[in-house]
N, C-alpha and C positions, 0 to 999 in steps of 0.2 A: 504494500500500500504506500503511496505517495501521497504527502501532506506539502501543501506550497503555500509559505507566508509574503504577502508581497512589504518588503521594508525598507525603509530610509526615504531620503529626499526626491531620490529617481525611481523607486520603485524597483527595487532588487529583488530578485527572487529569491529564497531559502527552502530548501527542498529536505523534507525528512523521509527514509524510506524505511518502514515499517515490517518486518517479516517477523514472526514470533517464534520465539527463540535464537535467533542471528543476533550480531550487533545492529544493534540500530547508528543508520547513516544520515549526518547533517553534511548538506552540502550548501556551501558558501556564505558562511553567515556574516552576512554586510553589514548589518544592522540592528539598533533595536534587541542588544544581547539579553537584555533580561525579559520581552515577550520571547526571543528564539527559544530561551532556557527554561520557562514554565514549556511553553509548548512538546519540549526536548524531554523533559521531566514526564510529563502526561505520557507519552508516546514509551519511553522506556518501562514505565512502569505495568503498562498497558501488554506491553509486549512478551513481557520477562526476557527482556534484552541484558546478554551478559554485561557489554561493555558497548561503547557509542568511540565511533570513527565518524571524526570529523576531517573534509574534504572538502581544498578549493578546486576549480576547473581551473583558476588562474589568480593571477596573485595584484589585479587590481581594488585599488583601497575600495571599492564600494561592491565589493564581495570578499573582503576577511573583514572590518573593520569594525566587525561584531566579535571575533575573533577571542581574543583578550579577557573581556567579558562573559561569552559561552565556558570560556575554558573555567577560570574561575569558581562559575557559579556549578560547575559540574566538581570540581574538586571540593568544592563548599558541601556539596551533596550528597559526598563519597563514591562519585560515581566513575568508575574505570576510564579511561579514555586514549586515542591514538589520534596525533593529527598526519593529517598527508596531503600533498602539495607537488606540482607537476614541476619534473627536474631540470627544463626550459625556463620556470618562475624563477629560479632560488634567489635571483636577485631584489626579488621583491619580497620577501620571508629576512627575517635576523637582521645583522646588522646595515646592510644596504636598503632595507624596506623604504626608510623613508627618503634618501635621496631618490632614488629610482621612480615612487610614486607622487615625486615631486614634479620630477621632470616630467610624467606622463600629464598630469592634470595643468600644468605650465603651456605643455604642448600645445592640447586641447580648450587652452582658453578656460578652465572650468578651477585657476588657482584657489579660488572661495569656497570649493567644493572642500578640496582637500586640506586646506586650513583649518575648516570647519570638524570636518570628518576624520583627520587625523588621531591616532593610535598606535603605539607599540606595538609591531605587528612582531610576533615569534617566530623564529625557526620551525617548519616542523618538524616533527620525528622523523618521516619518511617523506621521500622525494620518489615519485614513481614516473615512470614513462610508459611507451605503449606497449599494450597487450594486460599492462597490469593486474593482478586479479587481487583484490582486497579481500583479507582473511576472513575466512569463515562465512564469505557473501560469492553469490552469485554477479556481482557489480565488474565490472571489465572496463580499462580506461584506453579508450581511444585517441591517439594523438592529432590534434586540428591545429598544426600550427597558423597564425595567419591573423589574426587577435591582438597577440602577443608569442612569443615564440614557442612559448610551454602550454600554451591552451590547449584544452584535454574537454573530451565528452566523456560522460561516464554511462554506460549500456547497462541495464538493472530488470529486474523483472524476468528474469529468462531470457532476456535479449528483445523484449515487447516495448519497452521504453526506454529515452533517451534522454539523458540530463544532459543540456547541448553549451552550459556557458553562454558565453558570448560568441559562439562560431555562429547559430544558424538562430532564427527569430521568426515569427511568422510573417511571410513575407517579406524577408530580410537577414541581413547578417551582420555580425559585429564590425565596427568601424576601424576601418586601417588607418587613420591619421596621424598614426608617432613613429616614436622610435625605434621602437621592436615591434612592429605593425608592417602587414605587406598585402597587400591587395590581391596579387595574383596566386601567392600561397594559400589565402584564406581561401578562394574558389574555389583551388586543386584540393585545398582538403575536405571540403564539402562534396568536390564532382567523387573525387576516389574513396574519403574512408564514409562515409555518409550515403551518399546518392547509391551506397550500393546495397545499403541495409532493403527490406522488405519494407515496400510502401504502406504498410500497416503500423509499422513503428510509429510509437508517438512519443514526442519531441515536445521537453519539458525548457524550454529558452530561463538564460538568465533575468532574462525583464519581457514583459509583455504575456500574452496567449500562449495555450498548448496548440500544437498545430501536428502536422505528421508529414515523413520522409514525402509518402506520395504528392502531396499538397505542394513541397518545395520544391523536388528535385524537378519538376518545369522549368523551374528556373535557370538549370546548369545544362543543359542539352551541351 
C-alpha cells in the first residue's frame, strides 16, 4: 500500500509504502517532519513493521529537508531505522549538502526557497545505484540520470508501481536547468529505463498526479 503526503511550499510528495510485516518505506521526506513522523508512526505501527528505510530518489533540498527531523522523531520513538541515498547525490548528503544545494536553488532563481528551507542534511548510511534491491523489500532502484546525476526511480509493489522522483511527472519531466542537470540524458532515461516498463505501471511523481508509463511514454516515441 502507498500512502502520498503532499508537503512544503511547492508541494512535494512523500511516499510511504506499507506491506505488513516488511520495513516500512518513507520516501523523500521534504517536508513538514513532524506530520511525515505521526503519519510514519500510524503506518509502522499498523503494519508490524520491523524497522523503517528511509529513501531519497535525489538529494534536492525540497525532498530530504524533512530529513533531520523524521530521523529524530523516529529515534525519539525507539524506532529502528536505515537511510539510503542515490551514489550520483552524495554531494548533496554530509558535508557538501549545503554548498551544492546552494548552488542549485542560486541557479534556478529560487535563492528564498533555500534560505528558507534550509537544514543539516546527513550523510546516509547507504549510497545505492542501479538494480539496487532494498533489504527485506520487494522495492528495486532504477537509475534516471538527467535530474541530477544520481536521480533514481524506485519500482515497489511487484514491479506495478513506480516512485518516479523528479525524472517523469504527468505530463512532464523534471527540469534540467543547473549544474548537474542534462536535458538529453533525462529523455534517454525515461525512453530506455522507463518507456520500457508495462504500460500498466503506475507512476507515483515527486510533485503533482499519479499518472502511468502508458499515459507518458507518447511522449518519447
Amino acid at each position: 500500500m502507498i500512502h502520498r503526503l503532499s508537503v512544503g511550499p511547492i508541494g512535494e510528495n512523500v511516499y510511504i509504502v506499507e506491506n505488513a510485516g516488511a520495513p516500512l518505506v518513507v520516501v523523500d521526506p521534504g517536508a513538514e517532519p513532524d506530520r511525515v513522523l505521526e503519519e510514519t508512526l500510524e503506518a509502522f505501527g499498523r503494519s508490524a513493521a520491523p524497522r523503517v528505510l528511509v529513501v531519497a530518489t535525489h538529494g534536492h533540498l525540497d525532498h530530504v529537508a524533512g530529513l533531520p527531523g523524521l530521523l529524530a522523531g523516529l529515534e525519539a520513538n525507539g524506532v529502528r531505522f536505515r537511510t539510503y541515498a542515490p551514489d550520483g547525490d552524495r554531494d548533496y548528503f554530509g558535508p557538501a549538502a549545503m554548498e551544492t544545494n546552494e548552488r542549485v536553488f542560486k541557479g534556478i532563481n529560487a535563492i528564498a526557497f533555500f534560505r528558507k528551507q534550509w537544514t543539516e542534511i546527513p550523510e546516509a548510511d547507504e549510497y545505492f545505484g542501479d538494480g539496487f534491491r532494498f533489504p527485506d523489500t520487494d522495492m528495486v532502484a532504477i537509475s534516471t540520470p538527467g535530474h541530477t546525476r544520481g536521480s533514481s526511480c524506485l519500482l515497489v509493489e511487484g514491479g506495478s508501481s513506480l516512485l518516479a522522483g523528479d525524472t517523469l511527472f504527468r505530463d512532464g519531466r523534471g527540469r534540467t536547468d543547473n549544474f548537474d542537470a542534462d536535458e538529453a540524458t533525462i529523455v534517454q532515461s525515461i525512453r530506455e529505463r522507463l518507456c520500457v516498463l508495462p504500460e500498466a505501471v503506475r507512476v507515483w511523481p515527486g510533485h503533482g498526479e499519479q499518472t502511468t508509463i502508458g499515459h507518458e511514454k507518447r511522449y518519447y516515441h
